[in-house]
N, C-alpha and C positions, 0 to 999 in steps of 0.2 A: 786690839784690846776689846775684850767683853762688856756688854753695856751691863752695870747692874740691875739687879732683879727689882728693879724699886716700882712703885705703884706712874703707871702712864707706859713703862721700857718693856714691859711682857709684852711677847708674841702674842695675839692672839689665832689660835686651831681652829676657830671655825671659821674662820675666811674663807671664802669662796666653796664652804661648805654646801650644798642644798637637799642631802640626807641625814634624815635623823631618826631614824627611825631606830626599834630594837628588837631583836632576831627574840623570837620566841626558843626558853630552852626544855620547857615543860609542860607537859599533854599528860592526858591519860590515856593509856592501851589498857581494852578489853575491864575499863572500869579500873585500873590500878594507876596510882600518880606514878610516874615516872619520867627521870630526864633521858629527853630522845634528843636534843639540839648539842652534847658536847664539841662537836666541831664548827657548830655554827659562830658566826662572828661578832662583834661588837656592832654598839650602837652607830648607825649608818654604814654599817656592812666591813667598819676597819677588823680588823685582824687582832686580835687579842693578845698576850704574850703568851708567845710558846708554840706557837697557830703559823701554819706558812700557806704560804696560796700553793693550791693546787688547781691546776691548770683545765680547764672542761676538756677543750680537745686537745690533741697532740701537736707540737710545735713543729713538727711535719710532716708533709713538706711544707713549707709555705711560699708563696710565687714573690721569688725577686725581682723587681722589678715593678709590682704591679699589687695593688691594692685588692685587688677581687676577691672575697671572703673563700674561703676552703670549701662550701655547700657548690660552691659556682664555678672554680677554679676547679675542683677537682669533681665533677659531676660525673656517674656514669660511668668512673674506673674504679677496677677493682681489681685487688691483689688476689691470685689464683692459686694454692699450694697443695703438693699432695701429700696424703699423710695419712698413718697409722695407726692403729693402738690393738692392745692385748688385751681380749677379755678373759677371764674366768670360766670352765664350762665345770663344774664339779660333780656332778649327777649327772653324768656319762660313761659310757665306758668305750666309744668309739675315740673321745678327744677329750682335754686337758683345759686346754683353752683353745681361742678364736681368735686370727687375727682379719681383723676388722678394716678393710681399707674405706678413704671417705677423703673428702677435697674439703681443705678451707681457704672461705672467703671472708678477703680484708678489704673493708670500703674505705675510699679514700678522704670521701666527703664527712665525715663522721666518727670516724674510728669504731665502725660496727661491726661485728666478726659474725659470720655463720657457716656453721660446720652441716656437710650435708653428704651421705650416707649415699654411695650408687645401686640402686636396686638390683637384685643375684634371682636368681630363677630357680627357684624352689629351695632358696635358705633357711623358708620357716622361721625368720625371723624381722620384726616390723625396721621397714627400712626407709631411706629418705633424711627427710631435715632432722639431724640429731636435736644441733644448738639455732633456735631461731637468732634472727639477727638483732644482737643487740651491743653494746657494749659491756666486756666480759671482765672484771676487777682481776687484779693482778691477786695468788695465792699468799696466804697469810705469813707472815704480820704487814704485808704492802696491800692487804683489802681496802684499803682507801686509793688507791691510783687503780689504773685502766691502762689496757694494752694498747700500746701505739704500734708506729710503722718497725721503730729499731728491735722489738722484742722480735721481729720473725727472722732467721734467717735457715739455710738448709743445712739437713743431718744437726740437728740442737730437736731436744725435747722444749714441748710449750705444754703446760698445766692447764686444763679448762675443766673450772666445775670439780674437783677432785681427778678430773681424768686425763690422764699423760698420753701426748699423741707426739707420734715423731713425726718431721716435716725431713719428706725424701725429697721432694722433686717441685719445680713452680715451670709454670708455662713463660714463653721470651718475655710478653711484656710487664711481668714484674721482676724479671732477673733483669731486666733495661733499665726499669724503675729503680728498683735498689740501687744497683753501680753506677748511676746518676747523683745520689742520695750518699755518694760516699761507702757505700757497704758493702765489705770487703766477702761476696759469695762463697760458702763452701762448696766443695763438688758432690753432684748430685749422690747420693742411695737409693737403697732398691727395699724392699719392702721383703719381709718374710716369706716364706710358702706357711700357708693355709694346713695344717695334718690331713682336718676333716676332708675340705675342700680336694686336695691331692685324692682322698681314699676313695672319694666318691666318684672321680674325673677315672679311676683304675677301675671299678666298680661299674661303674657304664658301658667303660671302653669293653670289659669282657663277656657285657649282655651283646656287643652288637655281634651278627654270626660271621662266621671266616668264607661264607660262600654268600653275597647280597642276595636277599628273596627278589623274587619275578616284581619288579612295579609296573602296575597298571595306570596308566597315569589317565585318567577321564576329567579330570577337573581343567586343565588346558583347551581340550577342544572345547567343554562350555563353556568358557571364559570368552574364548576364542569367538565361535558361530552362537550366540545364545539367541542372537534375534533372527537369524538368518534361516530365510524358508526358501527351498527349492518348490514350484509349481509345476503340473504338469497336467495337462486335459487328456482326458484317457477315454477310451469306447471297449466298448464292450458287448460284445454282440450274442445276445440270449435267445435265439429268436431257436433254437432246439427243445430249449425245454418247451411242457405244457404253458400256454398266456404268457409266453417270455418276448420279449421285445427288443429293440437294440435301448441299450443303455450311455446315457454320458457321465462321465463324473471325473472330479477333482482330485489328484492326490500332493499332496502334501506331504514332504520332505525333509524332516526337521536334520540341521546340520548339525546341532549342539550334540546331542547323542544317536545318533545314526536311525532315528525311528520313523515310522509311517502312519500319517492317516488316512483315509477315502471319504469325501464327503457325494452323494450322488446328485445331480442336477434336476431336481423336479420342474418339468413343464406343466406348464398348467392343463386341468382335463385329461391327464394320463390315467387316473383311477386308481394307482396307487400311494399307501400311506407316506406322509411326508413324515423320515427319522432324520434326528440330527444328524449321525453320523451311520455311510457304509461300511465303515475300519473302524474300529480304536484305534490310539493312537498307541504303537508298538514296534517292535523291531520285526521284520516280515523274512519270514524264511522262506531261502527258495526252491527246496524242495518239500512243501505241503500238499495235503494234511503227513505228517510227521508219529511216529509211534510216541506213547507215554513213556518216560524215564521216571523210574523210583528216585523219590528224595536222598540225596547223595553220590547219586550219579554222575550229575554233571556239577563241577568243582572248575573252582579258577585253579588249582592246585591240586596232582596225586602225590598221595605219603605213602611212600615204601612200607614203613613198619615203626615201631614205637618204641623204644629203650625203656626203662624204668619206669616207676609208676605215672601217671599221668596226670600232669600239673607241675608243679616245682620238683625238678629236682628230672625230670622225664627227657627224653630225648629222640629228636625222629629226624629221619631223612624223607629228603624231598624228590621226586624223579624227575630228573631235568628233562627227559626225553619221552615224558606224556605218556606212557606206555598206558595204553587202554582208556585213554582220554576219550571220550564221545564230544564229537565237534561236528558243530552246527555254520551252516553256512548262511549269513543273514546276505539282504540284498545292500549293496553300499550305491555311492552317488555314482560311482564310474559305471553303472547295471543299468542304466536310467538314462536311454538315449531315444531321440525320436524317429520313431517307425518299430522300436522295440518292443517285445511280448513277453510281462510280466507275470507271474503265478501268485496270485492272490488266492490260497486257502483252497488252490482248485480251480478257480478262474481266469482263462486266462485273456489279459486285458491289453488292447494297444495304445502304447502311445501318441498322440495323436500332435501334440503341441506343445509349447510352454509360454512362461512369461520373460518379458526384455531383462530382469533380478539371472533369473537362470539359463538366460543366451549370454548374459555377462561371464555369469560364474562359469561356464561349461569352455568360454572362451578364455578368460586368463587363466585358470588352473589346467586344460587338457588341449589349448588352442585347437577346438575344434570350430567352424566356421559356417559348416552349413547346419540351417536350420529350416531345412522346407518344411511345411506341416504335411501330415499324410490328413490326406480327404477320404473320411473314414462316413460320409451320409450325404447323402443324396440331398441338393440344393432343396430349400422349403418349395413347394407350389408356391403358384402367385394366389394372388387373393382376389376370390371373384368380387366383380363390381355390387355393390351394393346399391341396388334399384330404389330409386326413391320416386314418390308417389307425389303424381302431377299436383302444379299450385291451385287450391281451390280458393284463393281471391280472399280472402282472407287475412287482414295483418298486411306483411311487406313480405318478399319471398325472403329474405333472408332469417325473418322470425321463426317461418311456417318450417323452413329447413330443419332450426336447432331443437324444434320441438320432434322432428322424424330421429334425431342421433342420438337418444337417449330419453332412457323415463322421468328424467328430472329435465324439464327444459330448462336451459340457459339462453341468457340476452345473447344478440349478436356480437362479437366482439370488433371491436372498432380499431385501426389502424394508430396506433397511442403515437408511434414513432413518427409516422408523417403525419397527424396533428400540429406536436409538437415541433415539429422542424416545419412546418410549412404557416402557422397559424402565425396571426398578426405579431409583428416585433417592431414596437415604435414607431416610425413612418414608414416601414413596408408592409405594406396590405396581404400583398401574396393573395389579391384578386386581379384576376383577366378582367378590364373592362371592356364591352365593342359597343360597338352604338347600332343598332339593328331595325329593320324597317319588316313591314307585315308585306306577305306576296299574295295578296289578292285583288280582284277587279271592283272592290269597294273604291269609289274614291274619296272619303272620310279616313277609311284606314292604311290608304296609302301614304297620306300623309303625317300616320303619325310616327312619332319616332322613339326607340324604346334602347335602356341601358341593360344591357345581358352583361350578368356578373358571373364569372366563373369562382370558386373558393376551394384555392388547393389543399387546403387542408381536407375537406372531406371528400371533394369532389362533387361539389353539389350548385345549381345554378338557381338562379334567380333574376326576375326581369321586372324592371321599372319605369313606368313611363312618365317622362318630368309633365309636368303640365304648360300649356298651352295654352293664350290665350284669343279668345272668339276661334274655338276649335269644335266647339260641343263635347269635347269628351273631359272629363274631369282630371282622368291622370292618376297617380298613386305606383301602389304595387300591383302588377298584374301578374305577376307568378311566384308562388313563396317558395323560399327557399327549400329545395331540396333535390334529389337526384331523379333523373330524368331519363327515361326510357328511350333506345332508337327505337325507329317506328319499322316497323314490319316483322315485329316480334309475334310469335302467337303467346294468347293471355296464359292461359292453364296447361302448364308444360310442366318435365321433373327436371330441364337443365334451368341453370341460373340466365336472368335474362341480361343482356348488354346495354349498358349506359352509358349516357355523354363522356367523354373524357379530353383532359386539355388540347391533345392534338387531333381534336375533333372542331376545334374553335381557331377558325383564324378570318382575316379579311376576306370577305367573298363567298364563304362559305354557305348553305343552304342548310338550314336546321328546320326539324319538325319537332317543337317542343307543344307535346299535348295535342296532336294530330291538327298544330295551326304553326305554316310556316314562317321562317323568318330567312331574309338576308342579312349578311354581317356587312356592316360598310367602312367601321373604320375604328380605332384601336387609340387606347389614350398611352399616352410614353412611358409608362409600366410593364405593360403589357409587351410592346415591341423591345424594351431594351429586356425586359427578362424571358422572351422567347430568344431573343439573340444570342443571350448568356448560356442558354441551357441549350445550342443547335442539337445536340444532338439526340435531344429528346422530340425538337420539332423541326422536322426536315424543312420544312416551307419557311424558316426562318434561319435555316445552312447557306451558305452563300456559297460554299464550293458546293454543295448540291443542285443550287439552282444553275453555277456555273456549267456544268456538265450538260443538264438538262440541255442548255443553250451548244453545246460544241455538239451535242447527239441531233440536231438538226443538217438538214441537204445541206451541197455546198449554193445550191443558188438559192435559198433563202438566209443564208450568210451572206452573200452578195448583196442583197437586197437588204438587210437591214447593214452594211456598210455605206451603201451607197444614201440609204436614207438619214443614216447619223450625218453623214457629210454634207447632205446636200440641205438639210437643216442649220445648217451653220455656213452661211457663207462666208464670214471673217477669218474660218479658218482657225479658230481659240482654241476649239476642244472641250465647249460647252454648248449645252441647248436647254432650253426649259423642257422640265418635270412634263407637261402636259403630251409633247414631241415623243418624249421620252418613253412613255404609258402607251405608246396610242402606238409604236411600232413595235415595242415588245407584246402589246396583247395580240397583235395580230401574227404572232408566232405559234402558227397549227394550234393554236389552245393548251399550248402547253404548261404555260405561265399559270399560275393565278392569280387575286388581284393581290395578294400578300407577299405572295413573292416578290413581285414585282416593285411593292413597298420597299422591302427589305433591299433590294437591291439599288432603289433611289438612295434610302437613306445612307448604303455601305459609299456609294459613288456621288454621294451630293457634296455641295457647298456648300456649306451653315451658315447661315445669317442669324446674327441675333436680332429678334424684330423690336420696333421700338414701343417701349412703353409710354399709353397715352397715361398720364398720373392722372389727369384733373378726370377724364373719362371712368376709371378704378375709383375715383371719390367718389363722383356721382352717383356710378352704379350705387357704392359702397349707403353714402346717405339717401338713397331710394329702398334701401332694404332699411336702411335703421328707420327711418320717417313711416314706413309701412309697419314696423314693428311697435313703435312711439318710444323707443329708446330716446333717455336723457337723461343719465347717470353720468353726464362728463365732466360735471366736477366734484363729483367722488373718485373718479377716475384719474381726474388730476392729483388728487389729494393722496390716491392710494400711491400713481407713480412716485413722486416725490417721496414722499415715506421710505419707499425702496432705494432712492437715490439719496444714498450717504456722502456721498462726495456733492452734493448738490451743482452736480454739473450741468444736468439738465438732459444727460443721456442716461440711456440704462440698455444691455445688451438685451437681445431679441429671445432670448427663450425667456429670460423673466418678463418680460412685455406682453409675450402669449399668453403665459402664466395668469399675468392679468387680467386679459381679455377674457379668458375663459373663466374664472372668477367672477367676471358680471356678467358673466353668457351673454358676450356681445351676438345679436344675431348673424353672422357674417359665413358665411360658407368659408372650412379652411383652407381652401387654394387663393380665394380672393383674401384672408386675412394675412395668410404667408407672401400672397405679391405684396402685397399694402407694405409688411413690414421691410421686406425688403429694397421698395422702393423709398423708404426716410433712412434706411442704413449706411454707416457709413464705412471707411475703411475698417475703421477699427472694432467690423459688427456690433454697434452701438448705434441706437437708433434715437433720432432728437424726439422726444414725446409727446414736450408742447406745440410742435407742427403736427404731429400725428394725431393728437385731439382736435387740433384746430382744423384739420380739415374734414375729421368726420362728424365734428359740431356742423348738424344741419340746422340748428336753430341761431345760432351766431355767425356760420360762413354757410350761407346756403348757396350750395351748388347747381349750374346751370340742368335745368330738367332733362330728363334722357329717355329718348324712345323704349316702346316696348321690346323692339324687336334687337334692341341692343343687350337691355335688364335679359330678356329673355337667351341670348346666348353666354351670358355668364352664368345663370342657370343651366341650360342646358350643355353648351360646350365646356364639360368639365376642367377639359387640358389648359384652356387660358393661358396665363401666360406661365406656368408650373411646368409647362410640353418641352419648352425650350425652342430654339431656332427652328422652323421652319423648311421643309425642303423644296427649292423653288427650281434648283440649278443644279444638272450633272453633269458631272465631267465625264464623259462618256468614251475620251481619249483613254483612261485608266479602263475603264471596260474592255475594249477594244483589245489594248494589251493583253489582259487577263482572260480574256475569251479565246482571240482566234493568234491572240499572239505576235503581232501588230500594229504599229505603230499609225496616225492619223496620214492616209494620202490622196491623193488629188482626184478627184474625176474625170482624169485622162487614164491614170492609172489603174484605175479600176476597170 
């Protein structure tokens, strides 16, 4: 039972309303009031009486199953048909009408249709996108709805725009589409024949002729070889005419169109004019110079004769069989072999060579294989020497040289690469140092003692004598660096003169540097481990070299130094001291020197590591700082500490150096490098506040230290940086190595 209409029982319509709005139905167009909204809707968009909803897009497909809007769901597919129409042609008189083929497209996502036009080759008529893609309103009185999916299907006309198209034919996946969709497909049609189209297709067919013309086809082989150049070096020998010479020159071979150029090879000082080119670049015939041909002579094509007037409507025959053709014989690439003789315009040219492009080519296209060159000129003369003009003392010989090799003098040019491969890197010097003594019957300068630097990087020496004290001589540099002449050179000469070079510098050696001699006596552990490195730069530091040296001796001074190893050893070990050792190989015919002989303690010693006296390395150490008045050690504290973030109390040894040399400790770096390495510990971390504290000479003063001690930590550079000592050799390994032999008795022998 119905509730009556009484005031509280009324429904109220706007519940759960939240639009309210009202549709505009009146505008003005072009200044005139007029209503444009008759279909729009009522207030908050309801539906008026008499008003039905019409739907924006097509109700399908729609995805069962699945929520996804039709823009997303159906993305990217499109329905493909093909289809027809008849046009109108009235002002012709070849055709009536035109029938028109053109594809339509139905988007899924949208329901947007575009009709599109396949372009025809010379239809004289604008082709392409007829109907841009939009959505296309169904023909009147249904102008208010829009084409969906069900309006298509095949052989049914469809109305676009006033224009009737039949739909013949759709590609598989909208005929998949459809019969998915329920739509029951008609079987495909075929589309009209064209009048025009046909009359023109007949119309062509009886321009083409019943016997094909000759095709020349040249566009192929350009395509083909367009970059591709055959080379060949050619002579040509002139030497009949008046001032004619032999000649060389270039030809060039172009493969794209079969042509040639000559370019000729100017030497210099020949005295004739340098032109760009000997050839143009042209096809070369090989029977030149050739008679002139009247224009019309030579034809790709002879015409028999000519039927009717001349132009449309005229007609000729062609002679297939060339009758009276004038044919020319150009040169091609198979003409063009080395040792062959070419006719250049009259000249005739050999070839002499080619390049690796054109031994390629000559071998996969004609496998041909040899390719000697013919030796077509007489090797150049040598080149007289060029006399240069003795040194007049002047400058350095190598300045006075570059100023004779030209009118613009240039500096000498200096060796950059061993420079830089040999010049300081880090802790290697890549100097020889020896320790060298004066050879004269002074006896002041016999005692004095001097460091000869060698420096591989330029090759240049230098000598410095440490000083000495209650010596009378003061010491310093006494030879500056630079490169040094052997002696018995004459001064003013035009060859280069000879200078020192490293394997001119070893133990024992006699130098005359500046016409005052020196002996070498002994080498710091640079020097011997990097002459050992490089044997084979310095023989005297080859070990199989000196080995030899020792087996090219008699057999009874092989005896004699067996007998002497052994009888130096009476325990029978198979060792003897260094000094044993020196004192029977020098007395080997002089064949030894004192560096070999080094070299050979050191390869067959026993290394001992020598002990470090610590509190001696202080001393020295605080006699050089007390001498200097150094006493920054507790900034020195302050700075370590600082660096020590873990405040452990160590810090490793390159930041520690770091240090030192920041307050230019005065310490020589061999003695700073033992110091630091004697507070190091395993874990190369060194305790810092022992290492201050013992070179605080004003808080831990250390026991005072002779001169002649300070003075060989001065002077003897090697300290304790040399390493082990060579005291003891085992001379049993020699023995083996030498004469191949084991240690036996003195019966035996």
């Amino acid at each position: 039972m119905a509730l009556p209409m009484l005031p509280g029982n009324s429904i109220n319509r706007n519940l759960g309303k939240d639009k309210f709005h009202k549709s505009q139905h009146f505008d003005h167009s072009n200044g005139v009031p007029m209503m444009i909204g008759a279909e729009k809707p009522g207030i908050g968009g309801e539906l008026l009486l008499g008003q039905k909803a019409r739907p924006k897009y097509s109700l399908f497909p729609k995805g069962e199953g699945s929520d996804a809007p039709a823009w997303l769901a159906f993305d990217k597919q499109v329905l493909c048909f093909d289809a027809h129409f008849q046009e109108a042609v009235p002002q012709s008189r070849e055709e009536k009408y035109r029938v028109r083929k053109c594809k339509i497209y139905f988007y899924l996502e949208d329901d947007t249709i575009q009709v599109v036009e396949p372009e025809l080759k010379n239809s004289g008529i604008p082709q392409g996108t007829l109907i841009r893609r939009h959505r296309i309103p169904l023909p009147a009185p249904k102008d208010d709805c829009f084409y969906n999916v069900h309006h298509f299907n095949i052989n049914q006309e469809i109305v676009l725009y006033s224009r009737t198209f039949m739909i013949t034919d759709c590609d598989p996946f909208t005929r998949n589409f459809l019969r998915k969709l329920g739509v029951r497909i008609n079987s495909s049609g075929s589309s009209p024949e064209d009048p025009y189209t046909t009359y023109r297709g007949e119309m062509e067919k009886n321009m083409n002729p019943l016997r094909p013309y000759e095709r020349i086809d040249t566009l192929k082989q350009f395509l083909d070889h367009d970059p591709k150049i055959l080379r060949f070096y050619c002579y040509w020998d002139d030497t009949e005419s008046m001032f004619g010479d032999p000649r060389q020159l270039i030809l060039h071979y172009f493969l794209a169109d079969d042509t040639i150029e000559i370019y000729e090879i100017h030497n210099p000082n020949t005295g004739r004019d340098t032109v760009p080119k000997f050839l143009h670049r042209g096809r070369l015939p090989k029977h030149a110079p050739i008679p002139k041909h009247q224009p019309g002579e030579i034809t790709d094509r002879t015409v028999l004769n000519v039927f009717g007037p001349i132009g449309q409507g005229g007609r000729y025959i062609l002679d297939s069989l060339k009758t009276g053709a004038v044919e020319e014989e150009f040169y091609k690439d198979s003409d063009l072999t080395i040792g062959g003789v070419i006719n250049v315009w009259g000249r005739r040219m050999l070839i002499c060579d080619c390049d690796n492009f054109t031994k390629e080519y000559y071998r996969s296209k004609y496998g041909i294989e040899d390719f000697t060159p013919v030796l077509c000129k007489a090797p150049p003369p040598a080149k007289p020497m060029r006399q240069v003009p003795p040194y007049t003392g002047f400058g350095s010989e190598e300045d006075s040289l570059c100023s004779c090799q030209g009118l613009l003098p240039k500096p000498p040019q200096k060796d950059f690469r061993k420079m830089m491969e040999k010049d300081r890197q880090g802790l290697v010097s890549n100097v020889l140092r020896f320790v060298g003594k004066m050879l004269t019957d002074s006896p002041v300068d016999k005692e004095r003692i001097f460091i000869i630097s060698y420096y591989l990087s330029d090759d240049t020496i230098a000598v410095f004598e440490p000083p000495q004290r209650n010596s009378g001589v003061a010491g310093g540099k006494y030879l500056a660096r630079g490169r040094v002449k052997k002696p018995g050179q004459e001064l003013f000469k035009s060859e280069m003169s000879e200078y020192f070079t490293a394997q001119d510098l070893y133990v024992g050696a006699k130098l005359h540097l500046n016409d005052q001699p020196f002996q070498l006596l002994d080498a710091d552990e640079f020097t011997f481990n990097y002459m050992e490195q490089y044997a084979e730069e310095f023989p005297r530091s080859n070990v199989g070299t000196i080995i030899s040296k020792i087996k090219s001796v008699g057999e009874e001074t092989q005896k004699k130094v067996k007998q002497f190893f052994i009888m130096s050893d009476p325990g029978n070990i198979g060792f003897l001291p260094y000094e044993s050792f020196r004192t029977v190989l020098a007395d080997i015919d002089g064949q030894l020197s004192e560096h070999e002989i080094m070299t050979l303690g050191r390869t067959y010693s026993v290394r001992e590591q020598p002990e470090v006296d610590v509190g001696l390395m202080l001393a020295v150490a605080q006699d050089h700082l007390k001498k200097k008045q150094f006493e920054k050690f507790s900034d020195m504290v302050q700075t370590f500490t600082h660096e020590d973030r873990e405040r452990s109390g160590h810090l490793c040894s390159k930041e520690a150096r770091t240090i030192c040399k920041a307050f230019r400790l005065p310490l020589s770096d061999d003695l700073l490098r033992a110091l630091l390495k004697t507070f190091q510990d395993e874990s190369e971390k060194i305790d810092y506040h022992a290492f201050l504290s013992g070179l605080n000479w004003r808080a831990n003063p250390a026991p005072a230290v002779l001169p002649d001690v300070t003075l060989k930590f001065d002077v003897d550079w090697r300290g304790e940086a040399v390493g082990p000592a060579v005291k003891t050799i085992n001379y049993s390994l020699l023995l083996e190595d030498v004469f191949g032999s084991t240690i036996q008795t003195p019966d035996k022998l």
